[in-house]
C-alpha positions in Angstrom: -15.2 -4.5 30.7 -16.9 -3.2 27.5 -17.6 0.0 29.8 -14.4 0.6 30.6 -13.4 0.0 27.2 -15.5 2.1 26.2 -14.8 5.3 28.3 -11.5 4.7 27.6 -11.4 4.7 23.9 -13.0 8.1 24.0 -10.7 9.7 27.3 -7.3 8.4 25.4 -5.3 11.5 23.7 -3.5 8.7 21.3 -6.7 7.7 19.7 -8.0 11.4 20.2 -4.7 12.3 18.1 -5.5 9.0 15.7 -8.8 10.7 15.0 -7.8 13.7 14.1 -5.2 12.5 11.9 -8.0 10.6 9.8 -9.6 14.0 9.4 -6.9 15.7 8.0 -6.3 12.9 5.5 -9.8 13.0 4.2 -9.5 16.7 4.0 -6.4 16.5 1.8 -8.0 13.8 -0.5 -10.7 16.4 -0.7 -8.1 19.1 -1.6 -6.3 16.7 -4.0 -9.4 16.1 -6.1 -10.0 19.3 -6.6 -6.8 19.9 -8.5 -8.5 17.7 -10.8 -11.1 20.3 -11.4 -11.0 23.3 -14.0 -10.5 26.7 -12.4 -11.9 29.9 -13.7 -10.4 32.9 -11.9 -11.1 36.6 -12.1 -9.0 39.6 -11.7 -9.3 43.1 -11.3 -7.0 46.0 -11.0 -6.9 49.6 -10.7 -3.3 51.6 -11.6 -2.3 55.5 -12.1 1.2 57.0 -13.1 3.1 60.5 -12.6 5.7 61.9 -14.6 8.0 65.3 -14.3 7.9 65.3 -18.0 4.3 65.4 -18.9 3.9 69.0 -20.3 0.7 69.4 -21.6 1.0 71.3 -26.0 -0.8 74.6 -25.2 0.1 76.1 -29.1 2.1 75.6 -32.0 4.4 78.3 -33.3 5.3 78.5 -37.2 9.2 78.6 -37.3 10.6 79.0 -40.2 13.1 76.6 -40.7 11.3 73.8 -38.2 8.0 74.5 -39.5 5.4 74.2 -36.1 7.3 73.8 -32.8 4.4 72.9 -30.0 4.6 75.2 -27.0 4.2 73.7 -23.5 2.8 74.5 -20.7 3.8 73.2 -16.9 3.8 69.8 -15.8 0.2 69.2 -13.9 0.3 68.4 -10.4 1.4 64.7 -8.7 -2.4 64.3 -7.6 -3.8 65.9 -10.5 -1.7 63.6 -12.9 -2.7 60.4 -10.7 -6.4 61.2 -11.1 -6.3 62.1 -14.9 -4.3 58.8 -15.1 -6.1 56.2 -13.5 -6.7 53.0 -15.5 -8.3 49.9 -15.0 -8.5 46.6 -15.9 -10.7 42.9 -15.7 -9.1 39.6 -16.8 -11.1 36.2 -16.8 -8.8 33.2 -17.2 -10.1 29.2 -17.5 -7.4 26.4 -15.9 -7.8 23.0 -17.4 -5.4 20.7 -15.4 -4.5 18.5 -18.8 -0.9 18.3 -17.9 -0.3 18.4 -14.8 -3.6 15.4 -14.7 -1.1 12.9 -14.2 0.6 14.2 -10.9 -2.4 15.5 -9.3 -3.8 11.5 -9.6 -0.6 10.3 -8.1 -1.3 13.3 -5.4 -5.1 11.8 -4.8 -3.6 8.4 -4.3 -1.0 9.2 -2.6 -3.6 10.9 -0.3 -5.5 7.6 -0.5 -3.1 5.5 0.7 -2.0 8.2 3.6 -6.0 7.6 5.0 -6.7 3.9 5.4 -2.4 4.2 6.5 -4.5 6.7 9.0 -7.2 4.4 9.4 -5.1 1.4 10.1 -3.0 2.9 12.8 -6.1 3.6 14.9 -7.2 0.6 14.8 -3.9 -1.1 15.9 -4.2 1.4 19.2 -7.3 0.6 19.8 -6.6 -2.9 19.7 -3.6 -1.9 21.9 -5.5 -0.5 24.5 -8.2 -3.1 24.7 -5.7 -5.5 24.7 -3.8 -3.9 28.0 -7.7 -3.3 29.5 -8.3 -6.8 29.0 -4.9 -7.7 31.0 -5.7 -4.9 33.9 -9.0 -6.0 34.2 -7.4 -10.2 34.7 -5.4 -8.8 37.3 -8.0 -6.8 39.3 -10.0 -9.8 39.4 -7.3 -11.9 39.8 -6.0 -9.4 43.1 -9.5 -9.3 44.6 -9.7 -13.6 44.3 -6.3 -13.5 46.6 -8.3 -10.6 49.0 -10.8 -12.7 49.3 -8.7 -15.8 49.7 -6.8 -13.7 52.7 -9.7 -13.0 54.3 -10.7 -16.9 54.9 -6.9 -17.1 56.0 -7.3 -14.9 58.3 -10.5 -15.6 59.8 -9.2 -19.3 60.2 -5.6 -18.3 61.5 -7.5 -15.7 64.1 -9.8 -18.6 65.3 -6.9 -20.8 65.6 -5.3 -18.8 67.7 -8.2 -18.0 70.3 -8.2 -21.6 70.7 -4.7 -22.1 71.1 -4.5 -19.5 73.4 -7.3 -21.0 75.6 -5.7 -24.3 75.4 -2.2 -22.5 76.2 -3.7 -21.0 79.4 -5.5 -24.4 80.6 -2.0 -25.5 80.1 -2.9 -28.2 77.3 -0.2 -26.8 74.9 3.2 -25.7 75.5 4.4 -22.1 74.2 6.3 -23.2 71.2 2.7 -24.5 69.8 0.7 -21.4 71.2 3.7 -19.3 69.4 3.2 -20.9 66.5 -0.1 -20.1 66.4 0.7 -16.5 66.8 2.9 -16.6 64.2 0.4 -17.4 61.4 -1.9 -14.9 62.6 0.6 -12.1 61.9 1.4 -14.1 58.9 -2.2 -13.9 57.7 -2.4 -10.0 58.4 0.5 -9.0 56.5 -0.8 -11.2 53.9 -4.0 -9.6 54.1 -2.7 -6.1 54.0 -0.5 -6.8 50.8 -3.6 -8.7 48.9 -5.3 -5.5 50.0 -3.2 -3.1 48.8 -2.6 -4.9 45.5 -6.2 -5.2 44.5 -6.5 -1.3 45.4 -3.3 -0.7 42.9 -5.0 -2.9 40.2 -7.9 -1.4 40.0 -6.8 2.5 40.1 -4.9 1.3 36.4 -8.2 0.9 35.7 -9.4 4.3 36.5 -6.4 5.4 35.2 -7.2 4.1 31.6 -10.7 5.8 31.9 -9.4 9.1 33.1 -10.4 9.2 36.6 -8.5 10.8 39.3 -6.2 8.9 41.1 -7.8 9.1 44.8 -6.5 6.7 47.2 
């Protein structure tokens, strides 16, 4: 019984899925606590611009009444600009979770709770399926005691009618009692055949629990 128990605990794709399920909870308490944690995080980015209206000042010219008016020259190129342009930049930031310390706690418990909830539920399958092993086993055991049972039956009701039929032919008996004698015969074979039958069915839920193929 504790084999098949056994074999089926690990075949069955509930607890398989009950399993798993305990997994991903302690990963999320895992996750959770971490929120908990300070967080240092470090950027870096690289940026360029172009614009139509960047003339370079070549000169100045002395004008009279506006006194020195810059000369330009023509805009620079749209790759020349984006290489002379290029600018960079590195920020370092540090997170400390002081507000939010409250929520992420509730989050870890939460998570908490959402495990031995986990934990629990596997347990009830498992109990479960033990439970319903226990009962298929009964009845296997129980079906085989009635096979056997049928097999005395028969071995009794096929020597009582060898001797009734003897009897019958010395002319001892009349038919009705040599009839009768048939009768429980075929009685005993069909009862045979169903106690058969029923122990075979009993013990393929067995199998069935343990994930073997149903060969009849």
């Amino acid at each position: 019984l504790n084999s098949v128990a056994s074999t089926a605990e690990s075949f069955n794709p509930g607890l398989k899925s009950l399993k798993f399920q305990i997994v991903s909870r302690e990963h999320q308490i895992k996750v959770s606590r971490a929120g908990l944690m300070p967080s240092l995080s470090l950027s870096y980015g690289v940026g360029s611009f172009y614009s139509s209206g960047a003339r370079p000042i070549l000169s100045f010219d002395n004008d009279p009444v506006e006194g020195l008016v810059p000369v330009f020259g023509d805009a620079p190129g749209f790759f020349t600009q984006i290489g002379d342009n290029i600018g960079q930049a590195l920020g370092l930031s540090l997170n400390i979770p002081i507000f939010q310390n409250y929520s992420i706690r509730q989050g870890v418990r939460t998570s908490q709770i959402n495990l031995e909830n986990a934990k629990l539920n596997y347990e009830n399958e498992k109990n479960n399926l033990y439970q319903a092993i226990v009962l298929a086993h009964q009845d296997a055991e129980a079906a085989y005691a009635t096979y056997e049972a049928t097999l005395e039956q028969i071995t009794a009701a096929e020597l009582s009618f060898e001797f009734a039929k003897t009897r019958y032919e010395a002319g001892v008996i009349d038919f009705n009692s040599y009839f009768e004698t048939l009768n429980n015969k075929t009685r005993a074979e069909r009862e045979l055949l169903r106690a058969k039958y029923d122990y075979i069915l009993k013990t393929k839920v067995l199998d069935l629990y343990q994930g073997k193929p149903l060969d009849f």
